[in-house]
CHARMM-style PDB file with segment names, atoms N, HN, CA, C and O in Angstrom:
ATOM      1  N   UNK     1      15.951 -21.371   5.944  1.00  0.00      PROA
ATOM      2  CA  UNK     1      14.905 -20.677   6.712  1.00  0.00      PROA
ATOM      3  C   UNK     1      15.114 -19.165   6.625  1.00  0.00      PROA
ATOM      4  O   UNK     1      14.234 -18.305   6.587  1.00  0.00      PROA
ATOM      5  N   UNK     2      16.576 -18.981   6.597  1.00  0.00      PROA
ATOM      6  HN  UNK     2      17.291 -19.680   6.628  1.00  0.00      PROA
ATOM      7  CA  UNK     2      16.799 -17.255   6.595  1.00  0.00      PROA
ATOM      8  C   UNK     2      16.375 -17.029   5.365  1.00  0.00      PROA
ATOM      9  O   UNK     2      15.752 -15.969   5.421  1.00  0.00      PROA
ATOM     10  N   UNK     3      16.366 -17.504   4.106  1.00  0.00      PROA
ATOM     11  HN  UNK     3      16.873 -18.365   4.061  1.00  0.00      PROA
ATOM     12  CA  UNK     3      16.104 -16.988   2.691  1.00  0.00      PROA
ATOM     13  C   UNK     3      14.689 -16.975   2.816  1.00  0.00      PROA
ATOM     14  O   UNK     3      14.250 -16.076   2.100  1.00  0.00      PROA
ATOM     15  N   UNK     4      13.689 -17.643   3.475  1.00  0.00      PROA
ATOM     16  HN  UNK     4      14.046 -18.374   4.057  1.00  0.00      PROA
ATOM     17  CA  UNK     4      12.256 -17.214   3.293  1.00  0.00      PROA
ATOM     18  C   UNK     4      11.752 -15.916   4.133  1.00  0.00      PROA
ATOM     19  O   UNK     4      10.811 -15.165   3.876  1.00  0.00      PROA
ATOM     20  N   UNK     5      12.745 -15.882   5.306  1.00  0.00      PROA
ATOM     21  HN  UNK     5      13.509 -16.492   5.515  1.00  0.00      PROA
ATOM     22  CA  UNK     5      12.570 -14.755   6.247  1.00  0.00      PROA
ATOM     23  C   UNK     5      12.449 -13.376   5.388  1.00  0.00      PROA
ATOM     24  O   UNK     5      11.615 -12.487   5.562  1.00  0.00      PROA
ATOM     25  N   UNK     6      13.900 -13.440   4.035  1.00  0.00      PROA
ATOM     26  HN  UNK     6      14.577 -14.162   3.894  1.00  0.00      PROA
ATOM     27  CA  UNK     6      14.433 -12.497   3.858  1.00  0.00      PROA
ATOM     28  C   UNK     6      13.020 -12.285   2.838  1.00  0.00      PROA
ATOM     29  O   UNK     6      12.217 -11.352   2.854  1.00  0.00      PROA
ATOM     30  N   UNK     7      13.038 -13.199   2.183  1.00  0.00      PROA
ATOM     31  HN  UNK     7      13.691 -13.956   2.170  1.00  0.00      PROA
ATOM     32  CA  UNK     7      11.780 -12.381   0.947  1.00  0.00      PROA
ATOM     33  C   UNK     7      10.864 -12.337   1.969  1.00  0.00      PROA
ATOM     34  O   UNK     7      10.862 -11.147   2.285  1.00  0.00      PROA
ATOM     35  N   UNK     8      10.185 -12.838   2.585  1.00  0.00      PROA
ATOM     36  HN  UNK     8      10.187 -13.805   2.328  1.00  0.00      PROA
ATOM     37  CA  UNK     8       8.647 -12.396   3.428  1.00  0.00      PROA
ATOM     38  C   UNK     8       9.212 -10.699   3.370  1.00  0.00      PROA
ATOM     39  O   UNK     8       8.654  -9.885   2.635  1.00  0.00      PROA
ATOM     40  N   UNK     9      10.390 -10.329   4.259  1.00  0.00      PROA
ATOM     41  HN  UNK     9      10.843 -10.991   4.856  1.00  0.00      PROA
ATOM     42  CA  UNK     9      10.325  -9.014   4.300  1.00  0.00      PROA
ATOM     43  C   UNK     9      10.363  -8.090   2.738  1.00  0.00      PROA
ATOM     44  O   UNK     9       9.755  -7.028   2.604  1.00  0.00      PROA
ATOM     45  N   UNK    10      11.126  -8.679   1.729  1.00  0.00      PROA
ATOM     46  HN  UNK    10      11.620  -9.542   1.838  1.00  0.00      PROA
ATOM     47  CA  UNK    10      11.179  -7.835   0.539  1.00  0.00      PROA
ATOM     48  C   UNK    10       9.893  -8.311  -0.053  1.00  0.00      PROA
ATOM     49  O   UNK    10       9.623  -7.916  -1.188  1.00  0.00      PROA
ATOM     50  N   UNK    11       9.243  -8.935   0.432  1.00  0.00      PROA
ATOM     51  HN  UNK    11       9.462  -9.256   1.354  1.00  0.00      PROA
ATOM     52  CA  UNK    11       7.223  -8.763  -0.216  1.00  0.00      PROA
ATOM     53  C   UNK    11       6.680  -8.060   0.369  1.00  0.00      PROA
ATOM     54  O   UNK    11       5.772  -7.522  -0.265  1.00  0.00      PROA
ATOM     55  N   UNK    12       6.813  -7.661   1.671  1.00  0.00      PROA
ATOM     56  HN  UNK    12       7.551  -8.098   2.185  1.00  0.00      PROA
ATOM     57  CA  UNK    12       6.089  -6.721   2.752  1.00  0.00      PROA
ATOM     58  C   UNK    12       6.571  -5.718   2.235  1.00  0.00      PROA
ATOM     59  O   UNK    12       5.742  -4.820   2.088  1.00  0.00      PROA
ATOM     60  N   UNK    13       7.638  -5.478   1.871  1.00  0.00      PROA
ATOM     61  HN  UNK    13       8.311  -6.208   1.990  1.00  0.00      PROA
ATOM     62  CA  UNK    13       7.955  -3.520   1.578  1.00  0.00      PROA
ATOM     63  C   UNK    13       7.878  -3.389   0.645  1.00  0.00      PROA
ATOM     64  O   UNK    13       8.071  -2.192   0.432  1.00  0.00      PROA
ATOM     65  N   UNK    14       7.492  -4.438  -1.154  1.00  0.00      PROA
ATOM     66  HN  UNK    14       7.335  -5.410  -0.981  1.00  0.00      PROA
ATOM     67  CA  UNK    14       7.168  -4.059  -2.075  1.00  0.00      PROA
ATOM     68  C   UNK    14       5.551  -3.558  -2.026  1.00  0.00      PROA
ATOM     69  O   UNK    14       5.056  -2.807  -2.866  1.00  0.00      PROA
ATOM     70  N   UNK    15       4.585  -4.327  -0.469  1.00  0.00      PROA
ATOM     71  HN  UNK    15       4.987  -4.937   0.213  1.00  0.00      PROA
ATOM     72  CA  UNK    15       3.030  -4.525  -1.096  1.00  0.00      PROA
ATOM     73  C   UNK    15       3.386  -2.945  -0.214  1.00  0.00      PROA
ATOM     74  O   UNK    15       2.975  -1.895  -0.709  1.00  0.00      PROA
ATOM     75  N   UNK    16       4.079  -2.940   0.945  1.00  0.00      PROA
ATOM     76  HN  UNK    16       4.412  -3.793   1.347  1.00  0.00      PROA
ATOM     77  CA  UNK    16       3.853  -1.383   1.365  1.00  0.00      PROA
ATOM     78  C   UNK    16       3.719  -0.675   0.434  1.00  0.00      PROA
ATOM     79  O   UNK    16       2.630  -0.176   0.152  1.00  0.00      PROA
ATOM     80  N   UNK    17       4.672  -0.501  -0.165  1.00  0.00      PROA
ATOM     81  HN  UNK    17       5.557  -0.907   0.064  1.00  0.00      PROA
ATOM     82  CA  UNK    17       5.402   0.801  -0.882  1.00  0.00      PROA
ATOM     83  C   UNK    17       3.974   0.551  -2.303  1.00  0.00      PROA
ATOM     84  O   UNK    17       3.755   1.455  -3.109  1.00  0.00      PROA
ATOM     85  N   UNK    18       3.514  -0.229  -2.322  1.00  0.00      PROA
ATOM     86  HN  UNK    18       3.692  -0.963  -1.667  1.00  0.00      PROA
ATOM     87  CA  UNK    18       2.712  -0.161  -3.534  1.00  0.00      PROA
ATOM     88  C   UNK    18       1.402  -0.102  -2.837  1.00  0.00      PROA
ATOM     89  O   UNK    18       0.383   0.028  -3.516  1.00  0.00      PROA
ATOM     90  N   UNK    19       1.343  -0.175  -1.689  1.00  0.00      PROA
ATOM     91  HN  UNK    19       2.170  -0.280  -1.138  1.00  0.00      PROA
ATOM     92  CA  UNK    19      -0.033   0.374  -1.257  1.00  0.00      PROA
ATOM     93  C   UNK    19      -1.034  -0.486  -1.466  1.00  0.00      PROA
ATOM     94  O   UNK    19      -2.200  -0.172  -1.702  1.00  0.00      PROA
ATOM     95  N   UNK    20      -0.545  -1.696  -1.373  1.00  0.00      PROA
ATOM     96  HN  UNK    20       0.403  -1.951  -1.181  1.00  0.00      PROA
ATOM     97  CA  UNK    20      -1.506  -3.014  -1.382  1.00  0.00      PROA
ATOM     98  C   UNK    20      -1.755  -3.218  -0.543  1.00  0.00      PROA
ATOM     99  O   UNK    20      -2.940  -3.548  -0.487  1.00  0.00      PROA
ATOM    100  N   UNK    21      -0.977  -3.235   0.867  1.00  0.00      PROA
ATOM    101  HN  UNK    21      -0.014  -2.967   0.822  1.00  0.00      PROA
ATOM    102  CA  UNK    21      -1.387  -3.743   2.511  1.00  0.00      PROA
ATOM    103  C   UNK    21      -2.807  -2.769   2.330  1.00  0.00      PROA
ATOM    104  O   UNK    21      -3.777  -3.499   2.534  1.00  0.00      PROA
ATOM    105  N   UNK    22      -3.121  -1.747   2.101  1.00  0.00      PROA
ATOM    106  HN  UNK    22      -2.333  -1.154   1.935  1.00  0.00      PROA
ATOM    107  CA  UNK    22      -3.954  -1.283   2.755  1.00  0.00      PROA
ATOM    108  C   UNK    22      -4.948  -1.696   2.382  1.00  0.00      PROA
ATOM    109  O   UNK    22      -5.711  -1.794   3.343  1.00  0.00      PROA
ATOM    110  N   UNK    23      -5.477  -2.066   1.321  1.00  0.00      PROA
ATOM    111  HN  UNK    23      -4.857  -1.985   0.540  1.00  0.00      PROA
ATOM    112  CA  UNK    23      -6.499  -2.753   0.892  1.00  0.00      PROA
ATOM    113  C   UNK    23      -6.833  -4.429   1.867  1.00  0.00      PROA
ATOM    114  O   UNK    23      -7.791  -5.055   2.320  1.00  0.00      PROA
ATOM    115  N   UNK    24      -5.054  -4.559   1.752  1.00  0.00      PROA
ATOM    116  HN  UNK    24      -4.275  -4.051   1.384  1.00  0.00      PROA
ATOM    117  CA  UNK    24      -5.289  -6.288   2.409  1.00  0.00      PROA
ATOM    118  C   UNK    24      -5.585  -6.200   4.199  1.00  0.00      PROA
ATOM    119  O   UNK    24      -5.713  -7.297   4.742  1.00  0.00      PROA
ATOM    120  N   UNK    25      -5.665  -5.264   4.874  1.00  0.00      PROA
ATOM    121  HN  UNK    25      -5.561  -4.373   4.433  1.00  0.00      PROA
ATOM    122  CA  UNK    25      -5.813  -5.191   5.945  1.00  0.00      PROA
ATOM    123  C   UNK    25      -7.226  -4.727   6.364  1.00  0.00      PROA
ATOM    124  O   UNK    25      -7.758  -4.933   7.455  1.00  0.00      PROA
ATOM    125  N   UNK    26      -7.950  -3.790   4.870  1.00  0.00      PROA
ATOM    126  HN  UNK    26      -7.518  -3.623   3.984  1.00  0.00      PROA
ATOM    127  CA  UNK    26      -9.558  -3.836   5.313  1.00  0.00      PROA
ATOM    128  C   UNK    26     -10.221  -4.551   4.576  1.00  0.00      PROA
ATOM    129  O   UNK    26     -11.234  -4.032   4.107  1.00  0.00      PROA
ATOM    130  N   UNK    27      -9.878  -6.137   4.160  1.00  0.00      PROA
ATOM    131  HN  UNK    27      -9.055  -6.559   4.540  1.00  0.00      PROA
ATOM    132  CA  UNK    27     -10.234  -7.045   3.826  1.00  0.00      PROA
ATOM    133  C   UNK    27     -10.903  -7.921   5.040  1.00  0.00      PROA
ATOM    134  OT1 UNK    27     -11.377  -9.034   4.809  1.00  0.00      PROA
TER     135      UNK     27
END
């Protein structure tokens, strides 16, 4: 369960840092 925790977070700070959330949030 901790190893899916850990990537959810290292996918969240790759789509940050690449500036994908922002698109996916005014979706």
């Amino acid at each position: 369960m901790q190893d899916i925790v850990g990537l959810l977070f290292k996918y969240i700070k790759l789509l940050q840092e690449s500036g994908v959330c922002k698109w996916i949030f005014e979706e």
